[in-house]
C-alpha positions as a Markdown table, in Angstrom:
| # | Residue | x | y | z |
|---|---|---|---|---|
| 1 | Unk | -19.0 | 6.4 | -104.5 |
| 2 | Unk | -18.4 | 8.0 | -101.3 |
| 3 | Unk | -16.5 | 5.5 | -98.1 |
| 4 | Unk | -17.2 | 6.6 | -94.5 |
| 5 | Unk | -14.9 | 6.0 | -91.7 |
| 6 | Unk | -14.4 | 6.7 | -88.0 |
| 7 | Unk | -11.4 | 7.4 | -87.0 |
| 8 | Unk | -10.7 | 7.2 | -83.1 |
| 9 | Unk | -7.8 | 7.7 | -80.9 |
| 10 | Unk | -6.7 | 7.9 | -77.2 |
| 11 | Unk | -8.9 | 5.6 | -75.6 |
| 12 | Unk | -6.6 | 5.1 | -72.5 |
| 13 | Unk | -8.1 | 2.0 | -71.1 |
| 14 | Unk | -5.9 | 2.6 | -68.4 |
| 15 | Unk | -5.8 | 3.3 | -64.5 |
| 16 | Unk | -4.6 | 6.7 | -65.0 |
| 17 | Unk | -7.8 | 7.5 | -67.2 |
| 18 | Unk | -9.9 | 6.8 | -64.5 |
| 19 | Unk | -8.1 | 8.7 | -61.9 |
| 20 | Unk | -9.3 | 12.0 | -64.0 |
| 21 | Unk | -12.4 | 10.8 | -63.5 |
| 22 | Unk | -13.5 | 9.4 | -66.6 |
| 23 | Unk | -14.8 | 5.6 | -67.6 |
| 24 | Unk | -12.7 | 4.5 | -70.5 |
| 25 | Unk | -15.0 | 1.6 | -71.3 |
| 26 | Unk | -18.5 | 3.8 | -71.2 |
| 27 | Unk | -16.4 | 5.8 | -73.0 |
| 28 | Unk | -15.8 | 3.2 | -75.4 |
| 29 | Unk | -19.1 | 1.6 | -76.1 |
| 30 | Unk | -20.9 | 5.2 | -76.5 |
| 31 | Unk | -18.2 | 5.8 | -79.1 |
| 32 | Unk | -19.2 | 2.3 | -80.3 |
| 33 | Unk | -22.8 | 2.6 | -80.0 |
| 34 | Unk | -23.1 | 5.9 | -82.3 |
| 35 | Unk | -20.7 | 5.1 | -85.2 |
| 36 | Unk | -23.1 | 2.0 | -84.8 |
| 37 | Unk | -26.3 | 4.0 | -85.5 |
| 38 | Unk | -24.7 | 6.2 | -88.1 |
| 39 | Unk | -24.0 | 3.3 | -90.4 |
| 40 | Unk | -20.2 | 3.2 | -90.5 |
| 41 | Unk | -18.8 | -0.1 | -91.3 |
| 42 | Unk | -14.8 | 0.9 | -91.2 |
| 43 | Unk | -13.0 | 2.2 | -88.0 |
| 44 | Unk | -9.1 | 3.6 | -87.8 |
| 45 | Unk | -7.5 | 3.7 | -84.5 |
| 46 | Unk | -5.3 | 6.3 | -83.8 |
| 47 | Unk | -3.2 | 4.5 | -81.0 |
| 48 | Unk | -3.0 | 4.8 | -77.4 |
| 49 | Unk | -5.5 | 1.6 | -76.5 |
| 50 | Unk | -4.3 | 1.4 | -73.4 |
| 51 | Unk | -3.2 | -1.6 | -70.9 |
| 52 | Unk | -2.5 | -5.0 | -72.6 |
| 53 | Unk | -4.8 | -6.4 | -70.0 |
| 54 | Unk | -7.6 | -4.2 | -72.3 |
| 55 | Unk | -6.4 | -5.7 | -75.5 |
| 56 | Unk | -8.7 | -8.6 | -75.7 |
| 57 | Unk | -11.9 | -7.7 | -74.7 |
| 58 | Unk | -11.3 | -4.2 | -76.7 |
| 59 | Unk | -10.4 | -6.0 | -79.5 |
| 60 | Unk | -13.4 | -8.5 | -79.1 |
| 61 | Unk | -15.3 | -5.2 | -79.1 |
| 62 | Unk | -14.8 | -4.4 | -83.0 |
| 63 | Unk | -15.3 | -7.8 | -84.5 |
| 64 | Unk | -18.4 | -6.9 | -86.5 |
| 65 | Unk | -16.1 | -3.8 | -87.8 |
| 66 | Unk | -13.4 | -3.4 | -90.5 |
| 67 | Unk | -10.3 | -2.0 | -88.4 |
| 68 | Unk | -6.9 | -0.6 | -89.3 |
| 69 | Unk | -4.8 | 0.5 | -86.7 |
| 70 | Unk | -1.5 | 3.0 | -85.8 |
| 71 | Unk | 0.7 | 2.3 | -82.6 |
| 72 | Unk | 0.5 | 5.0 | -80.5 |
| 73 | Unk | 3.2 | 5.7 | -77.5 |
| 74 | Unk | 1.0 | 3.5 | -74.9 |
| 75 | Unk | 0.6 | 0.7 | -77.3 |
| 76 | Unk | 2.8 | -2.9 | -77.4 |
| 77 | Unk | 3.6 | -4.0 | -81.1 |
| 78 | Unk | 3.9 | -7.5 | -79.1 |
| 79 | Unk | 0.9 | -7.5 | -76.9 |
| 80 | Unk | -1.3 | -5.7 | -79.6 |
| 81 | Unk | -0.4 | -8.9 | -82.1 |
| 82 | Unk | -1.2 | -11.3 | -79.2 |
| 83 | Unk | -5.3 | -9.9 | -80.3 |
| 84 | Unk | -5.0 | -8.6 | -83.6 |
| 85 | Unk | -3.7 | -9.4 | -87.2 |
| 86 | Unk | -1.3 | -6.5 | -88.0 |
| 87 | Unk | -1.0 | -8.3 | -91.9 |
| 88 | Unk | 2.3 | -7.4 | -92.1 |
| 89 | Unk | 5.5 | -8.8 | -93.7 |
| 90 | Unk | 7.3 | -11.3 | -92.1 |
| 91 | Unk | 9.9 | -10.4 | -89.8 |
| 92 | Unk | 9.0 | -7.0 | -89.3 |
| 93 | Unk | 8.6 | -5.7 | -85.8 |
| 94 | Unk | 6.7 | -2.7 | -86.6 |
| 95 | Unk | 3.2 | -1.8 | -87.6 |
| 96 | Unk | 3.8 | 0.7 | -90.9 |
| 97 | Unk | 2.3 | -0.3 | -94.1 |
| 98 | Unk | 0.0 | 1.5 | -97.3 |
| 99 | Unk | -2.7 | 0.4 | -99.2 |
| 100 | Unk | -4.5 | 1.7 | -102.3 |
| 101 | Unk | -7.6 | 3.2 | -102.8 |
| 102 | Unk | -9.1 | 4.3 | -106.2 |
| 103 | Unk | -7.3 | 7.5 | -106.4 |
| 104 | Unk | -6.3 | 7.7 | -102.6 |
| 105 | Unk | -3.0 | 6.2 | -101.0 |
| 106 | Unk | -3.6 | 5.4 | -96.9 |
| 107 | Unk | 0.1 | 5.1 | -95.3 |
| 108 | Unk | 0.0 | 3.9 | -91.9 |
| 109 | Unk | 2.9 | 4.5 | -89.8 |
| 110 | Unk | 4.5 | 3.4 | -86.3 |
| 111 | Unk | 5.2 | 6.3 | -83.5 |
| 112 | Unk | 5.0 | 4.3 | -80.7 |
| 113 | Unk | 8.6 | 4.5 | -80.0 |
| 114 | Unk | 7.9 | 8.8 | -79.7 |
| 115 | Unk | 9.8 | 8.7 | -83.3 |
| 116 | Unk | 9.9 | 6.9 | -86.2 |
| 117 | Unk | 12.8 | 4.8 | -86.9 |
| 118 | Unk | 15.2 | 5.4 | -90.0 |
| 119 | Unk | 14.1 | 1.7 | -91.2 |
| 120 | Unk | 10.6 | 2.8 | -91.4 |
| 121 | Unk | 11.7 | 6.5 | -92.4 |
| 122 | Unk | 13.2 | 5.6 | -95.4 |
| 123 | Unk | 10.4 | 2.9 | -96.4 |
| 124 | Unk | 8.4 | 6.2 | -95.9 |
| 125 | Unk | 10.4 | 8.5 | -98.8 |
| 126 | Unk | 9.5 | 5.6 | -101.3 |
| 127 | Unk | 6.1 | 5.2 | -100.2 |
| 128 | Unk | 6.1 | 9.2 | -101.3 |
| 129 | Unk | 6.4 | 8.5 | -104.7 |
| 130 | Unk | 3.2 | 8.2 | -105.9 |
| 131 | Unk | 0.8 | 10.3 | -108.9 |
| 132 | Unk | -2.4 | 9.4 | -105.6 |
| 133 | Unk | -3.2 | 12.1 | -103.1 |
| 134 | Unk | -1.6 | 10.6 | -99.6 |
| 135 | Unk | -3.6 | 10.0 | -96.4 |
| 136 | Unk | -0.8 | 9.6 | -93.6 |
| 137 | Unk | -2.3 | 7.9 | -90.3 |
| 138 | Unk | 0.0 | 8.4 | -87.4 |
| 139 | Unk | -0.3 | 8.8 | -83.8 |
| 140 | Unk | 1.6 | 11.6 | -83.5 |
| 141 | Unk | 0.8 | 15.3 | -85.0 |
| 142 | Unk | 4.0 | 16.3 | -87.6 |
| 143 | Unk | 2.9 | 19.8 | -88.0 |
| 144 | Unk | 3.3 | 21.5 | -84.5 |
| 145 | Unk | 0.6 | 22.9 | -82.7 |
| 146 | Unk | 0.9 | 26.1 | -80.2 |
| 147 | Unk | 0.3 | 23.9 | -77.4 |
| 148 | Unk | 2.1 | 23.2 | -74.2 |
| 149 | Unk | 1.6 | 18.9 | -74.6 |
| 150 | Unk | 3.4 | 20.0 | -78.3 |
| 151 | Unk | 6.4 | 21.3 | -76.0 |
| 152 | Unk | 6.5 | 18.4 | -74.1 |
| 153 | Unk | 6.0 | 15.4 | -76.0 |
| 154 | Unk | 6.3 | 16.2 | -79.7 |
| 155 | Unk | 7.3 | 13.1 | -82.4 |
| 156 | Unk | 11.1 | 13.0 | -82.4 |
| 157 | Unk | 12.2 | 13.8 | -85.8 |
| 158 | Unk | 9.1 | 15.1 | -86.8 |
| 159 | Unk | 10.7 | 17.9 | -89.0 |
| 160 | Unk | 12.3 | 15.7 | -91.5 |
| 161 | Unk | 9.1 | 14.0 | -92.0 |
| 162 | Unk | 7.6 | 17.3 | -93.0 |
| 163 | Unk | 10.3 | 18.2 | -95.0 |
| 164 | Unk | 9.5 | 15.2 | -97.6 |
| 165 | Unk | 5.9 | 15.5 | -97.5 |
| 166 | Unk | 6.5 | 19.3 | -98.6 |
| 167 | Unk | 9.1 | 18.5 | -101.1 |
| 168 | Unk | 6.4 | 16.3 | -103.3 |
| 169 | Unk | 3.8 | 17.8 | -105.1 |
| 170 | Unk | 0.9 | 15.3 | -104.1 |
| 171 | Unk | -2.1 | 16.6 | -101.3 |
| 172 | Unk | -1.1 | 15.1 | -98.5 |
| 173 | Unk | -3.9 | 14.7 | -95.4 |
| 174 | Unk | -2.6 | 13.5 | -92.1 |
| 175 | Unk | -4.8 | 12.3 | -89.5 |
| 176 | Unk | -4.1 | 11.7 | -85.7 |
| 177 | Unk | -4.3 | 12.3 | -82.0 |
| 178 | Unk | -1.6 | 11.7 | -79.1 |
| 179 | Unk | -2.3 | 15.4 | -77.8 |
| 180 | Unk | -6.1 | 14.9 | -76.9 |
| 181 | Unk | -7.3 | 18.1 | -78.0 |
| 182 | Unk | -8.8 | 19.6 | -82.1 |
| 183 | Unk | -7.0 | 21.0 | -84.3 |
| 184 | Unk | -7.0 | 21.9 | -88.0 |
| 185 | Unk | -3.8 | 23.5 | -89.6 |
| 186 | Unk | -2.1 | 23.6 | -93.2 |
| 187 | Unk | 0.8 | 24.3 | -94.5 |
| 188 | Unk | 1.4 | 24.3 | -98.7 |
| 189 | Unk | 0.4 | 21.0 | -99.6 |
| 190 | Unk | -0.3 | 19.1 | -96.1 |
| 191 | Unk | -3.7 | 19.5 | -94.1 |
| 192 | Unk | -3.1 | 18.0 | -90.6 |
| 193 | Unk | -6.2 | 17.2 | -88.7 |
| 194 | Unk | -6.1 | 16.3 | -84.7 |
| 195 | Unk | -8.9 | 14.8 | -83.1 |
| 196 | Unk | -9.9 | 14.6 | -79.6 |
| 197 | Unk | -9.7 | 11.5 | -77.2 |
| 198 | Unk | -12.1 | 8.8 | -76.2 |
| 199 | Unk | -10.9 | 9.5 | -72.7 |
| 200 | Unk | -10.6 | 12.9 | -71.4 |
| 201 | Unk | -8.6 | 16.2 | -73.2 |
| 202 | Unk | -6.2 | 18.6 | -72.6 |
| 203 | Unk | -7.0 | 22.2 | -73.0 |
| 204 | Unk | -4.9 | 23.6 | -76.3 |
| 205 | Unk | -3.4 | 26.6 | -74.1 |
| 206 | Unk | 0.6 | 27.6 | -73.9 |
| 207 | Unk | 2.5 | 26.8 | -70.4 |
| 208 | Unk | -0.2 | 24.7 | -69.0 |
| 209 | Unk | -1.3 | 21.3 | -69.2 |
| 210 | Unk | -5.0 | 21.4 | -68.1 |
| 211 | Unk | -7.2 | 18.6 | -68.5 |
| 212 | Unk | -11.0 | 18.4 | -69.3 |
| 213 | Unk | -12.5 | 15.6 | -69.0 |
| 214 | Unk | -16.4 | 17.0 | -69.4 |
| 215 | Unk | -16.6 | 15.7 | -73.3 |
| 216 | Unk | -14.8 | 12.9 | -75.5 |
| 217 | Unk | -15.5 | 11.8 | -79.1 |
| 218 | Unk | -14.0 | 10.7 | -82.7 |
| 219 | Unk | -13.9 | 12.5 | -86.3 |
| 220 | Unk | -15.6 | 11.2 | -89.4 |
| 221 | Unk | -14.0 | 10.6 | -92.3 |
| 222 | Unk | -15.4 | 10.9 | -95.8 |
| 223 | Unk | -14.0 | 9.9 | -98.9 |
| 224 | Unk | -14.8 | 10.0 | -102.8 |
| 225 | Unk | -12.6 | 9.7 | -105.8 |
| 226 | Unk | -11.8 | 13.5 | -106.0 |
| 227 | Unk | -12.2 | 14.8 | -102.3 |
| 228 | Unk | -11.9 | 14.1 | -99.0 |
| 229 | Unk | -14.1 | 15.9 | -96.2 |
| 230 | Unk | -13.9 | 15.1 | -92.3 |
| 231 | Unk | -16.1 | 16.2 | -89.5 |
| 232 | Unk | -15.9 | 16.1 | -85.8 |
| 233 | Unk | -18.2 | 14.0 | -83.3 |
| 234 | Unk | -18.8 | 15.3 | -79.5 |
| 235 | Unk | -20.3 | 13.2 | -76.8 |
| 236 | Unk | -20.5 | 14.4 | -73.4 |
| 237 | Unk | -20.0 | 12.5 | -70.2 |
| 238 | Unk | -22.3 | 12.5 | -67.5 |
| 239 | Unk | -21.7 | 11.5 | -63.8 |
């Protein structure tokens, strides 16, 4: 049986999104409104929702939706926890977890610090050890990109994270966001897959941050037993 999922990042409910000319909310409820009509029940948030004064009506936005979520560098582990239930042990003060699926393991990590701390690092290595292929959900990209935003705001300590995922034999397939742009890359045994923001994105050109904010949209994810497939969806905004 195959699952379907949408997994959406860099929403930006936030001042700044606006003054590039862009409605975060519209942006929002189109986003809502087609993985509405396509069926899909599940939604994964890439981090980056935007100002806690957001948090509760866009969290009162996806109650009729399952919802898992990774902090992204704009996101409050304390305001975010004010609206939703993170389900996590007690005492711990950030949002990293994993869960089983069939023959799948989801890991769900914390970048919202811009790095990922060596409490949660090490947690990580043992979450590794597993005979399941790995899907990694983090905010920020661990493979780089030839991209000036990669120059500028990478994940601190990124390399060491890709140093264990290469040094187990499992498939590994990380999703995320942070740099508001597509991209696909691989490297041995990791597939990295970058999708664009709900809010505007930045053109994936060296020396330059550019931004365009003429489309926004989400990626599908699809999984079965024995594969995983993913596919992008564009919407464009109109003035």
């Amino acid at each position: 049986m195959k699952s379907k999922i949408a997994y959406v990042t860099d929403i930006h409910l936030e001042e700044f999104t606006k003054e590039h000319e862009v409605d975060p909310r519209r942006n929002w409820m189109k986003i809502l409104q087609d993985i509405s009509s396509k069926g899909i029940e599940e939604i994964i948030l890439g981090g980056d929702l935007g100002d806690k004064k957001s948090n509760k009506w866009f969290f009162e936005s996806l109650k009729d939706y399952k919802v898992a979520i990774t902090l992204g560098n704009h996101d409050s582990f304390n305001d975010v926890t004010k609206h939703f239930n993170l389900k996590l042990p007690s005492g711990r003060k950030e949002h990293y977890y994993s869960e089983l699926r069939n023959n799948h393991k989801f890991i769900f990590l914390d970048s919202s610090s811009g790095s990922v701390s060596q409490e949660q690092f090490d947690w990580f290595r043992k979450e590794l050890n597993t005979s399941k292929s790995i899907l990694l959900f983090i905010h920020h990209p661990i493979l780089a990109v030839d991209a000036e935003v990669d120059k500028r705001v990478p994940l601190i300590g990124r390399d060491n994270m890709k140093a264990e995922l290469l040094h187990i034999e499992n498939e590994v397939t990380i999703f995320c966001g942070h740099y508001h742009l597509e991209d696909e890359r691989k490297n041995n045994n990791i597939r990295q897959f970058i999708t664009p923001a709900v809010s505007f994105q930045v053109e994936k050109i060296p020396n330059e941050i550019r931004i365009n904010n003429s489309t926004f949209g989400y990626r599908i994810i699809e999984i079965s037993d024995s594969e995983i497939s993913t596919s992008l969806v564009t919407l464009y905004n109109t003035k």
